[in-house]
VMD Tcl script that builds the backbone (N, CA, C; Angstrom):
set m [mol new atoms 234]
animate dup $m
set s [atomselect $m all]
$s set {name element resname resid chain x y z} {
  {N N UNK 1 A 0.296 13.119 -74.536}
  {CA C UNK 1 A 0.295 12.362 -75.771}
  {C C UNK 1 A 0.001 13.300 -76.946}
  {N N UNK 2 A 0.698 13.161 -77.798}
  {CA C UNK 2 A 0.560 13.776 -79.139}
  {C C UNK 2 A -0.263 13.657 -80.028}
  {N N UNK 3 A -1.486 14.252 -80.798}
  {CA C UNK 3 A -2.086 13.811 -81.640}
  {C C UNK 3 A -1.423 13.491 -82.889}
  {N N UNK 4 A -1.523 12.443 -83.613}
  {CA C UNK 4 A -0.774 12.387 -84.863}
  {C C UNK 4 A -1.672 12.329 -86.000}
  {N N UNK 5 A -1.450 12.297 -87.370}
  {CA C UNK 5 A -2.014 11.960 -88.754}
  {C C UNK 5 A -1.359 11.112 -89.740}
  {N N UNK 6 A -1.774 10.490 -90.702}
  {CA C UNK 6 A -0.696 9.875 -91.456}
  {C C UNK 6 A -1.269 10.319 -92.589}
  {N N UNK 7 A 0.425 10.671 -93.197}
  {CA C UNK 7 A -0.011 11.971 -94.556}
  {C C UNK 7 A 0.343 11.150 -96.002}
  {N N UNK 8 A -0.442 10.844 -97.221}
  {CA C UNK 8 A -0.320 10.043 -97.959}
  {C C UNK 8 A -0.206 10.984 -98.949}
  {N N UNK 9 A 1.118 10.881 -100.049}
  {CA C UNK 9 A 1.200 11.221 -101.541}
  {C C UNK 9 A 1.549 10.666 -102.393}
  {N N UNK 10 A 0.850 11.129 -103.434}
  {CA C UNK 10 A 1.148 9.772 -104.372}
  {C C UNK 10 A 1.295 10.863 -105.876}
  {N N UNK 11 A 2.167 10.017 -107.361}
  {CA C UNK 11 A 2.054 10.165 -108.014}
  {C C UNK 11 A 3.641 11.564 -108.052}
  {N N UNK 12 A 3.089 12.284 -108.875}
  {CA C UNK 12 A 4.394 13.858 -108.788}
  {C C UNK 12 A 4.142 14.558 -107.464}
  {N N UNK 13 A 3.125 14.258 -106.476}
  {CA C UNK 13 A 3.340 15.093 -105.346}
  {C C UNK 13 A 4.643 13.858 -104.481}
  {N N UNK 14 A 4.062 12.717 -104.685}
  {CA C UNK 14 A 5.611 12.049 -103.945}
  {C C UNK 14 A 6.815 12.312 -104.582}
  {N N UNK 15 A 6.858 12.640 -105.425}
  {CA C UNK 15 A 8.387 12.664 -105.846}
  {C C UNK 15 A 8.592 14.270 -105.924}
  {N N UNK 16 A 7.734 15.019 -105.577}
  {CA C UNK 16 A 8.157 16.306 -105.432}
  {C C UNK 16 A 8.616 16.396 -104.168}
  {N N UNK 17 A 7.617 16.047 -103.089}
  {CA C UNK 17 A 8.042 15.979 -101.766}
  {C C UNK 17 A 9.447 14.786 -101.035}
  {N N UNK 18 A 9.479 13.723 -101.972}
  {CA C UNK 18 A 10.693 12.633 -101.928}
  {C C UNK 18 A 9.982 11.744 -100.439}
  {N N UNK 19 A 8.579 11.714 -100.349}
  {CA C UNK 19 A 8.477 10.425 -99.756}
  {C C UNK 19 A 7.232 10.494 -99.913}
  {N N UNK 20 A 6.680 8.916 -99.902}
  {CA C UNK 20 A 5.143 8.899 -100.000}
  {C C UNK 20 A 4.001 8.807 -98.808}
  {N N UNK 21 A 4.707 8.260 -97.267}
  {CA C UNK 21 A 4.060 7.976 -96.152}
  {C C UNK 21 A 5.188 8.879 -94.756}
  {N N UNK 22 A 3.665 9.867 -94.102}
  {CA C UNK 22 A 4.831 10.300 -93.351}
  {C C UNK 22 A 3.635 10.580 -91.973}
  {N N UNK 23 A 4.358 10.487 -90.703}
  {CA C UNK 23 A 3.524 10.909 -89.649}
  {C C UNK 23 A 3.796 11.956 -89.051}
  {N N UNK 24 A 2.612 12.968 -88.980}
  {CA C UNK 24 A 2.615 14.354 -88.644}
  {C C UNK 24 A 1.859 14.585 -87.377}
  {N N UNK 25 A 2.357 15.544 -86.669}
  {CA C UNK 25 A 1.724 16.154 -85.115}
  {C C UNK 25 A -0.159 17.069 -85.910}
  {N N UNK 26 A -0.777 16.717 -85.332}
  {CA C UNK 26 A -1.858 17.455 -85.067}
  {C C UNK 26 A -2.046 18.603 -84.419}
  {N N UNK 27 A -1.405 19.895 -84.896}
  {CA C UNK 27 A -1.485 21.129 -84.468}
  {C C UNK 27 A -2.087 22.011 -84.418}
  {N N UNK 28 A -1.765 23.280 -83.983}
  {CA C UNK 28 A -3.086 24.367 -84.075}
  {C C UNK 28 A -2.746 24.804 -85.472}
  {N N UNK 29 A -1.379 24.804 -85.969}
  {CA C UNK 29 A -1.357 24.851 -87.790}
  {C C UNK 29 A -2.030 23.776 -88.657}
  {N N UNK 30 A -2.323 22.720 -88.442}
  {CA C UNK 30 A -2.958 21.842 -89.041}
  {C C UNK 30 A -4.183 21.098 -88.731}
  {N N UNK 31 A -4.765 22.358 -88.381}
  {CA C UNK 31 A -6.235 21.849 -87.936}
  {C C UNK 31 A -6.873 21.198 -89.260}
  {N N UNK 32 A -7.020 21.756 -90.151}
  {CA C UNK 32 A -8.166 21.255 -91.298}
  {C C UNK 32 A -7.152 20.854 -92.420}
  {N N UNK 33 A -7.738 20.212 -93.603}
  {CA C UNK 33 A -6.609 19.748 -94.545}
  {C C UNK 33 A -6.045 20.204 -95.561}
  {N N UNK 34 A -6.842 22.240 -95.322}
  {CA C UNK 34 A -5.821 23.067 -96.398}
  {C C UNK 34 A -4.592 23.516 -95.286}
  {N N UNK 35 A -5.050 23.617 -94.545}
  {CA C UNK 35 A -3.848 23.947 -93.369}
  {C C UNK 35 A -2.586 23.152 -93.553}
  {N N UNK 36 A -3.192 21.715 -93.204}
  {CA C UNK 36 A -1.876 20.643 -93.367}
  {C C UNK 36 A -1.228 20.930 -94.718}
  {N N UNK 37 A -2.220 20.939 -95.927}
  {CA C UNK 37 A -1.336 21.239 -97.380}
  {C C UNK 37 A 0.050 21.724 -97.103}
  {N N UNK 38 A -0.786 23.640 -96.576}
  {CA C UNK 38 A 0.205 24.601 -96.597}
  {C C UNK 38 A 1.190 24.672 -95.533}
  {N N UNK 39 A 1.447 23.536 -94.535}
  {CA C UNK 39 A 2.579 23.075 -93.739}
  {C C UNK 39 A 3.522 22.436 -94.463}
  {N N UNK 40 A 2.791 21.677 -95.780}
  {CA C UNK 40 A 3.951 20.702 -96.360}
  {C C UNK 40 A 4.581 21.565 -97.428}
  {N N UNK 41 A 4.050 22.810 -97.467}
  {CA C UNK 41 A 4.908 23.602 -98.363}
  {C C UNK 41 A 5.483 23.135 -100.115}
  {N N UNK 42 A 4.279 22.655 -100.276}
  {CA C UNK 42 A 4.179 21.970 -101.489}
  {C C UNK 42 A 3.790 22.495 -103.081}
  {N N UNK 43 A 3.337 23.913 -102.523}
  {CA C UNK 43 A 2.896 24.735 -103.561}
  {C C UNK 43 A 1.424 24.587 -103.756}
  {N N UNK 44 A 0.839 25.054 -105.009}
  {CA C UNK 44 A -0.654 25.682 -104.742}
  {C C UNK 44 A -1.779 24.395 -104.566}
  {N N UNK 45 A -2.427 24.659 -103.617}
  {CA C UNK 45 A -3.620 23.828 -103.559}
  {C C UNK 45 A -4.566 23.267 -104.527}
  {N N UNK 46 A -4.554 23.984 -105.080}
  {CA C UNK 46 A -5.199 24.174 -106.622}
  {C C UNK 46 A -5.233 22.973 -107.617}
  {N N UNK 47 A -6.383 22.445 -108.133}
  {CA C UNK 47 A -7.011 20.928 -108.722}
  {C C UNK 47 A -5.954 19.482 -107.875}
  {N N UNK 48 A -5.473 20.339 -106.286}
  {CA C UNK 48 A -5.291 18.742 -105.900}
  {C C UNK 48 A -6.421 18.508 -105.240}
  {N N UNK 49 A -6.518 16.827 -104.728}
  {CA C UNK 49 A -7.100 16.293 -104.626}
  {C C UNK 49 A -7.295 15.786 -102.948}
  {N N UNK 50 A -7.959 15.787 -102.215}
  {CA C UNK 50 A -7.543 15.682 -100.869}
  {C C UNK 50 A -8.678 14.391 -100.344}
  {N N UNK 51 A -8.231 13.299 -99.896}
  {CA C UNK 51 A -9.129 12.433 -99.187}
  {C C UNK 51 A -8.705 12.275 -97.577}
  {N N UNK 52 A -9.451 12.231 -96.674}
  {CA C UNK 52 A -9.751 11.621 -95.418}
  {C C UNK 52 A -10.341 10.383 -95.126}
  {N N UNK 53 A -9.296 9.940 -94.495}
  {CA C UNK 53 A -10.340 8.320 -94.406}
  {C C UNK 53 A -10.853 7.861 -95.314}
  {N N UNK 54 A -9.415 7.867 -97.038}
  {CA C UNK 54 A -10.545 7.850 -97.697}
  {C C UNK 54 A -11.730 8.068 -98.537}
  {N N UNK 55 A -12.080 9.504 -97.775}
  {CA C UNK 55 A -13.043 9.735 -98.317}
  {C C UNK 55 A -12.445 11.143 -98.792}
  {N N UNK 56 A -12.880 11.975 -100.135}
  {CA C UNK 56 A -12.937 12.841 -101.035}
  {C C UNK 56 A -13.389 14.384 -100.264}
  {N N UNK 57 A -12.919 15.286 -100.161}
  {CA C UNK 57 A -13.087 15.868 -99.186}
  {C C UNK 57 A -12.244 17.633 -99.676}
  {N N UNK 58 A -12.891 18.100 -98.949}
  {CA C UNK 58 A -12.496 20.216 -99.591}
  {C C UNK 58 A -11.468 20.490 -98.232}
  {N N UNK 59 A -10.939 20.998 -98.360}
  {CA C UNK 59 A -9.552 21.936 -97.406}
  {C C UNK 59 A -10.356 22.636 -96.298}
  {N N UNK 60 A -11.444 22.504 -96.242}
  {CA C UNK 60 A -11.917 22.922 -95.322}
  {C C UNK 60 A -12.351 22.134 -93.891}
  {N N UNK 61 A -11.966 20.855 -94.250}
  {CA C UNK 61 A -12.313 19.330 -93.429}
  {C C UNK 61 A -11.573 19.630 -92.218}
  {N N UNK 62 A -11.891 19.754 -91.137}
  {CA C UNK 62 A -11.363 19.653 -89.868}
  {C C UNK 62 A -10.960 17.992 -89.765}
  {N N UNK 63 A -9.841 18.203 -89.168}
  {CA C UNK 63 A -8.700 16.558 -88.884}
  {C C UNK 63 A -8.372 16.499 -87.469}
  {N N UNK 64 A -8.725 14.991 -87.299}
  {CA C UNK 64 A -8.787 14.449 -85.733}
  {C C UNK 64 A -7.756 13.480 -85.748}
  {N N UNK 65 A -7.268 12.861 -84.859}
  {CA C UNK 65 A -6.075 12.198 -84.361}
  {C C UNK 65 A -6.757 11.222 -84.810}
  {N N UNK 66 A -5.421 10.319 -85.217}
  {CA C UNK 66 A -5.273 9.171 -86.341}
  {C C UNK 66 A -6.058 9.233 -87.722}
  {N N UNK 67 A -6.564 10.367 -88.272}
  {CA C UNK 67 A -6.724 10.178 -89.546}
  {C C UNK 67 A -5.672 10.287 -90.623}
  {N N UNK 68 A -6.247 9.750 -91.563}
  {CA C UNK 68 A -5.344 9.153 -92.651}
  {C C UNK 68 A -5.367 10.223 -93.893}
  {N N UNK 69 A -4.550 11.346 -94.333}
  {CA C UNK 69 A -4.745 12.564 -95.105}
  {C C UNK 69 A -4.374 11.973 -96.392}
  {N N UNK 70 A -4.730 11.727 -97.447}
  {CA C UNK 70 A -4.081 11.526 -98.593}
  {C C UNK 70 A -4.318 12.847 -99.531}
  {N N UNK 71 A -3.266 13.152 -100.523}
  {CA C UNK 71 A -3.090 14.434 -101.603}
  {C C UNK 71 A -3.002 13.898 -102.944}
  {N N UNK 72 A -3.821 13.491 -104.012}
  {CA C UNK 72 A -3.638 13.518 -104.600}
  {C C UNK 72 A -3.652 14.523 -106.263}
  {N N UNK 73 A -2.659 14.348 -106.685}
  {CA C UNK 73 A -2.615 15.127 -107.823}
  {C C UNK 73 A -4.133 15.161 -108.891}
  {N N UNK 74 A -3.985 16.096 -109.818}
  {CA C UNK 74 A -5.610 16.001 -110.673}
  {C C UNK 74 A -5.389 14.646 -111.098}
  {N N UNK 75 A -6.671 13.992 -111.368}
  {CA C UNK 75 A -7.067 12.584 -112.252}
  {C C UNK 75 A -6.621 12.788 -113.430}
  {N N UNK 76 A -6.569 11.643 -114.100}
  {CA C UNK 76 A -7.219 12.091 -115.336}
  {C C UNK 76 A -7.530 10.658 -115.952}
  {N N UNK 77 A -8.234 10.618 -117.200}
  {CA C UNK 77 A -8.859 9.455 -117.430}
  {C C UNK 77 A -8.054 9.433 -118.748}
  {N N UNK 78 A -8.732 7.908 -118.930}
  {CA C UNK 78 A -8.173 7.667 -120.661}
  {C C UNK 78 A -8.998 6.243 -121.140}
}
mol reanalyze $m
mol bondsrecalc $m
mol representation Tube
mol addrep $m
């Protein structure tokens, strides 16, 4: 059985990448969630935004089967 993740983008990272919900293998390349970033080949890591489960979280987060990765772009307020 395969470990999987479900990878969430939203905002200019979905329409850069051209979809917003996608399910990914849990690999020895995508152990943690700068890893996964730099699988999606999306360009620099840099003021995005990364949640797990959810929760708010640094590229350094080790990822377990069935978590939920979301990327989001910087905030901003108004």
């Amino acid at each position: 059985m395969i470990d999987v993740l479900q990878v969430l983008l939203f905002a200019s990272l979905r329409d850069r990448a051209g979809w917003s919900v996608r399910q990914m293998p849990l690999t020895a390349r995508t152990n943690t969630a700068g890893e996964l970033w730099a699988e999606l080949q999306l360009g620099s890591l840099l003021a995005i935004n990364i949640a797990v489960n959810q929760q708010l979280v640094g590229p350094e987060r080790v990822l377990c089967n069935g978590d939920e990765v979301a990327f989001l772009p910087p905030f901003t307020g108004g």
